[in-house]
N, C-alpha and C positions, 0 to 999 in steps of 0.2 A: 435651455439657455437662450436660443433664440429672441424668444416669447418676452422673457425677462426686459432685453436688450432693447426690443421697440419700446416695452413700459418706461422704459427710464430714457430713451432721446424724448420722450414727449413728458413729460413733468416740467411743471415749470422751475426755471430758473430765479435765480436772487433780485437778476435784472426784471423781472415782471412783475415778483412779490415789492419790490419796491417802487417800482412805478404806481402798481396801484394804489400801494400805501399812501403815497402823494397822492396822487388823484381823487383816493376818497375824502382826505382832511384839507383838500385844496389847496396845498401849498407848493403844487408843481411850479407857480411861479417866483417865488421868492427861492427856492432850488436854482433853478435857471437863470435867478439874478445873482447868487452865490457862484455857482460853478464860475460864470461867465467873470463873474468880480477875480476871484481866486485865478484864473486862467490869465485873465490881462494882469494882473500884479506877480504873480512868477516869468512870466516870458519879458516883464520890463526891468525884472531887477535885474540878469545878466547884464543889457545894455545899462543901467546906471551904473554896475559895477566897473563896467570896462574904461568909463568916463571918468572914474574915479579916480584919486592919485595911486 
């Protein structure tokens, strides 16, 4: 059981099969312009809403 145990902390994760996924069809930067777009328009609708009647 041991044995098993180190196999599987070292396996890669979703976050690495996806990264590379971007990185090979080069679209890491249009991701990073997404993320970043979607991140600033959620964290600005509370405050529009609060402005709101």
């Amino acid at each position: 059981m041991p044995g098993s145990d180190r196999q599987w902390r070292r396996q890669t994760d979703q976050f690495d099969w996806f990264s590379n996924y971007l990185r090979e069809r080069g679209m890491q930067p249009q991701w990073r312009w997404a993320t970043f777009s979607f991140t600033v328009l959620l964290a600005t609708l509370p405050v529009i809403m609060l402005s709101s009647p």
